[in-house]
Every structure is written in C-alpha cells, then in structure tokens.
N, C-alpha and C positions, 0 to 999 in steps of 0.2 A: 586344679579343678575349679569352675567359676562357682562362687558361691548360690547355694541354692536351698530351701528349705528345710527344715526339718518336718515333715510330717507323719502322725498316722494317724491311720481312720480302726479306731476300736471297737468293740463289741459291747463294751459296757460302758457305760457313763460313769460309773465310779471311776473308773481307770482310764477318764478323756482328759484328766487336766495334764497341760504343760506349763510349767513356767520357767521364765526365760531372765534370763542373768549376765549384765555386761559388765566388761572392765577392759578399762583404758592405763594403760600402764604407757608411762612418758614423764614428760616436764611439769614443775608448775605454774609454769607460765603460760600453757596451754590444754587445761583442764576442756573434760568434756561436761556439758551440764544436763539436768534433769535427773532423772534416773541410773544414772550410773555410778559407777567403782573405780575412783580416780585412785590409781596405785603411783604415785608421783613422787621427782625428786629433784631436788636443783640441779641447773645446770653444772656437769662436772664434780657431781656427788656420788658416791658411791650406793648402786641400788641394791641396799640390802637390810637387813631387820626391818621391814615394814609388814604390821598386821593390822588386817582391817575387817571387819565384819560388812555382808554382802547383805544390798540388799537387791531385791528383782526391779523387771521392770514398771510393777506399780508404784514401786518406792515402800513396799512390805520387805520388815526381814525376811531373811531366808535362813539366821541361825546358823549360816556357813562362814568359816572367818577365813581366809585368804594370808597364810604368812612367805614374805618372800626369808628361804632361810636357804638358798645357795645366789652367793650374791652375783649380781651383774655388773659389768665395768661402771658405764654409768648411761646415759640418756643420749641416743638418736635423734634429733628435729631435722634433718633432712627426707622423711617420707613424702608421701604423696597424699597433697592437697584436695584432688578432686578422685577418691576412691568411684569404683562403677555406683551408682545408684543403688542395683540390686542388692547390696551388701547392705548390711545390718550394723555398718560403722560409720559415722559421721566425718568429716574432716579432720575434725579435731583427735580424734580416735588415730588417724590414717596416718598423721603428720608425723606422727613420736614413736618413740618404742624405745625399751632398755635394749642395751645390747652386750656380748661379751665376746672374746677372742683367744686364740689360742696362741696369741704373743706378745708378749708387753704392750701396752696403749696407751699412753699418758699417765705411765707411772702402776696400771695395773694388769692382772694377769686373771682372766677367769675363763677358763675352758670350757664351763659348763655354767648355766644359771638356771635360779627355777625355785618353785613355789610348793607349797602344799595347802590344799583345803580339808579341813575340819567340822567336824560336823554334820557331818552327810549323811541322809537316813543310806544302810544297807540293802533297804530292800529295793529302795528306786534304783532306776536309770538314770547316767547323767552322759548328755553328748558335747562335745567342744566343737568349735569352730573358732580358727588362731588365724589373725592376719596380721602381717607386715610387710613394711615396705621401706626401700632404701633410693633415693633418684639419683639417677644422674651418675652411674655407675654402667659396667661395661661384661663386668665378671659376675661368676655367678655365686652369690651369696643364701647358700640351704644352709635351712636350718631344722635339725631332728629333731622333733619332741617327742619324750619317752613319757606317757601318762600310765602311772601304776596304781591300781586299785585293788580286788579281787583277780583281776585279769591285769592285762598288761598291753596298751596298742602305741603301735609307731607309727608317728604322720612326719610329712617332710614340706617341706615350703619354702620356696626360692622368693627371697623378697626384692630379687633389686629389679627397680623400675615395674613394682608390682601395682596396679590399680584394681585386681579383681580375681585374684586366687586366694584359697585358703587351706589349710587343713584341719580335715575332720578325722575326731574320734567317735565314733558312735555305741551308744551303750554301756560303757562302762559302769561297773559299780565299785564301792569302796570297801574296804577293807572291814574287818568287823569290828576295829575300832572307831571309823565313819571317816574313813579320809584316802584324798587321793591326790597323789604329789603327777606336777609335773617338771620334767627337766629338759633344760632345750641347750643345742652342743650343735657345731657344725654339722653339715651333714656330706654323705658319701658323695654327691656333687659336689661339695664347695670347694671353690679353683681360686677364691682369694687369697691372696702372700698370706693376711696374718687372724686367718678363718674369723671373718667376724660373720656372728647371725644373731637375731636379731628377736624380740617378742614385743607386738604392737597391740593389740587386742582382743578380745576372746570373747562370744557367745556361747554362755552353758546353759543348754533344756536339760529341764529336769522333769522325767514322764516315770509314771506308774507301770508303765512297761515298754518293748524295747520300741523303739525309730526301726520302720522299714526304710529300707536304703533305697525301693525301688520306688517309693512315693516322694522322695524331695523331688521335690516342681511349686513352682510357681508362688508364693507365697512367702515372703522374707517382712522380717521387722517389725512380728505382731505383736501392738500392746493395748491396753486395754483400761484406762484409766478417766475420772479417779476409781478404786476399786479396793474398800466398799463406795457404795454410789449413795447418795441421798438422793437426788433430784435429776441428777442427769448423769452419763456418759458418753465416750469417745471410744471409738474404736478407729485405730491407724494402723497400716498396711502398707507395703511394698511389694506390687504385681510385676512377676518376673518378666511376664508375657502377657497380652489381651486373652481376656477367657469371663465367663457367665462368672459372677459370682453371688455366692449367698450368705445371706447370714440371718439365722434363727436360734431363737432361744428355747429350751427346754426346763422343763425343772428336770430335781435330782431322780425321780423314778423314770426318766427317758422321756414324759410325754412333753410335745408339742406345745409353746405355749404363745407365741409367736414368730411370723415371719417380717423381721425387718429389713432384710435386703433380696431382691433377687434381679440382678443386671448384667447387662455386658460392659465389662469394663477395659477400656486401654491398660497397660503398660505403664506402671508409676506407681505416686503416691496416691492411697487411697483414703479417707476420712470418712467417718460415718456416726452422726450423734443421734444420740437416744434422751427423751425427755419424758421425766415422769409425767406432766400435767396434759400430755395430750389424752386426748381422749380415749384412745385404746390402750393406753397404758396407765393409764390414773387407777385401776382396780387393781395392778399387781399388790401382793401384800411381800413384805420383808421376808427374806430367807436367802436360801444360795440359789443359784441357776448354774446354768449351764451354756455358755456362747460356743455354735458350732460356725467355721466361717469354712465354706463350700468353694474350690474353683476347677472347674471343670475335673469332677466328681470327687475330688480328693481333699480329705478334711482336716481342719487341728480345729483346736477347743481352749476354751480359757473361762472358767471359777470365775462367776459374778456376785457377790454378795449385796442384798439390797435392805437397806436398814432400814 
C-alpha cells in the first residue's frame, strides 16, 4: 500500500493533537539528521541491546524509550536511495535497515528481531508506519510484523526493490503497563533460500483518539517547528496530490484566531512561516494554540505553544 496519511478530523480540540515520532534503524555511518531516532550499529555488528529514549518531531521528549531486546543479524546498506517523495522517510532513513534470517548469515542465526517501547500513556492511540527496502534482488523478501499492546495487529511488507510501500498498524494502544513490543519474522510470502526481512524505519502518530482509515489522503510529513515558538515558526508538509490548502489557528476553547494559509497547492514540498512581528500577529499573547492544516476538507492539527 503506497504510503499515505494519517488523518482525522475531530470534534473537539482537546483531542486534535497528533504527534509524530520517527526512527531510522541502520548503520552509523549513515545517520539520519534533525529530528529523528537514529537506532544504529557498525557495520557487521550485531543489532541488539540498544535503548534509546524518543524524541518527536519537534525535537520534544516523548518519555517513550525504544529497547531493541530480540536481536537482529546485523545492518542492511543495500536499500533504496531515492524512496517516493510522498513518504515520510528521507534517504538516509531508506538506504539501511537491521535485518535477520532464518539461516545462518555470517556467523548468525535470528529468525525473528524486534523492539519494545515503554512508556506509553494507555489511554492514547499510537499508529505505525514500517518501511524497508532491499535492491537489486529478484525474490520476494516479506517481512511480518507482529505489534502487541492491549490488542495485537499483523502488517506484512515486501521490501525488495521497495521505493513506496509500507505497513500500517493503526490505533493501537499499550498494555497497562505502557508498552508495545514489536517483532518482525519473515513472512508467509517470503520465497528467499535463507528468509531474510528486513526493518528500515518507522513513523508513530500518537492521537487522543483513534485514525480513521478512510481519511489518509493527502497530507504526509507534518512538522511543525521550532515548538515552543518565540518569535517565529515553520510549518512543513508533503502534498500527496494538488488540493486547496489551509491553515488556521485557534486557541484551546476552538475559537478562530487566524487564518494564515488558504491556497491551491501542487503536489510536493510545502513550507509555510509565521512571524511574530507582523502586524497581525504582534497582539497574540503566550499560551497553547492550536494549528489546523485543511486539504481538500480533511484535517490533522499539531499543539503550538507561544511563549
């Protein structure tokens, strides 16, 4: 399935924020930068005991720690260089991935690898999106990941010669101790001799309540920074497809307190900065907002705090 949004359009503002949380698991010799969760290991090391505390895409904690404790053979750099656009993974993300097998491979044997996060409130939702990719192969390399929380969902994902699929788990929540492991194991496709599959990087939204399935459209790679804001901000986007878009801000009781975007936009990268000293915005006073971003009528939101 090509990767595609996550959104919904909710009823209350208390329960509009998402935020969003990436990790690149690979080499270290090809980290991804800014805001992300570099789960990394040398070339030809074994990937296993690594824990790391996550932070989102503002570069805020998120209190959630990430340990890999089912280990993986060791590190993939044969992926794919130029992923679609529309994904939510940069290059450097696309290039690498841990991987494991189901027959000896330079000396090791891991049938199954995988992580657990910690820390998760119970009462949210938390959705995945997993990509990998393998090139310049022939056979087909799925890979199942079993993600257990309260519930329990199966996604599958065929990485070779992948530049624009993913698997999604949507809405999950964690266990009542705050955690939700996943484990990734060849999958009922896989036609490789010695089952290799593969885990390349992962998008988790974390929403107050669940993802409609039937609103992912259009809208990939929302961030929103710096966040808190002193003097300005940036808001950046990836449009799946050309559509009107909008974006206004509210305070916390839902009212209306600007409208800073409302356009037709191509297909791409989108950017859009806000500055305190203009003139319409030099009276806001400090507190939280609320950014709604609209495209062709379907909405997500993201927590602005202005100091």
């Amino acid at each position: 399935m090509k990767k595609i949004t996550l959104i919904i359009a909710l009823v209350s503002y208390a329960s509009f924020a998402q935020d969003y949380t990436y990790v690149d698991f690979g080499i270290t010799t090809n980290t991804t930068p800014g805001n992300w969760n570099n789960v990394a290991v040398a070339n030809a090391a074994s990937a296993s005991g690594i824990t790391l505390g996550l932070i989102d895409s503002n570069g805020a904690s998120t209190g959630v720690t990430l340990t890999i404790d089912d280990a993986f053979n060791t590190v993939n750099t044969a992926g794919n260089t130029s992923p679609d656009p529309s994904l939510p993974f940069p290059s450097t993300a696309a290039a690498d991935s841990f991987f494991g097998s189901t027959t000896t491979f330079q000396g090791a044997l891991e049938p199954t690898g995988g992580f657990t996060l910690t820390g998760l409130d119970p009462a949210k939702y938390y959705s995945f999106s997993i990509f990998a990719s393998r090139n310049g192969v022939t056979d087909n390399r799925e890979a199942q990941y079993t993600l257990v929380g309260s519930t329990t969902s199966v996604v599958a994902l065929n990485s070779s010669n992948n530049t624009m699929n993913t698997a999604d788990a949507l809405n999950l929540q964690s266990n009542a101790s705050g955690e939700i492991s996943l484990t990734a194991a060849p999958g009922p496709n896989n036609d490789n001799g010695s089952g290799f599959y593969y885990l390349g990087a992962l998008e988790m939204i974390t929403s107050d309540a669940p993802l409609s399935v039937d609103s992912f459209d259009l809208i990939s790679k929302l961030i929103v920074f710096p966040n808190p804001v002193s003097d300005r901000f940036e808001v950046k986007l990836a449009m799946n497809e050309a559509s009107n878009l909008k974006i206004e801000m509210f305070d916390i009781n839902g009212r209306l307190i600007s409208s800073l975007l409302n356009e037709e936009m191509q297909a791409g990268e989108v950017s859009y900065v806000w500055e305190r000293n203009s003139d319409k915005n030099r009276s806001l006073s400090a507190g939280t907002y609320i950014l709604e971003i609209t495209a062709n009528g379907k909405k997500s939101t993201s927590k602005l705090i202005l100091k």
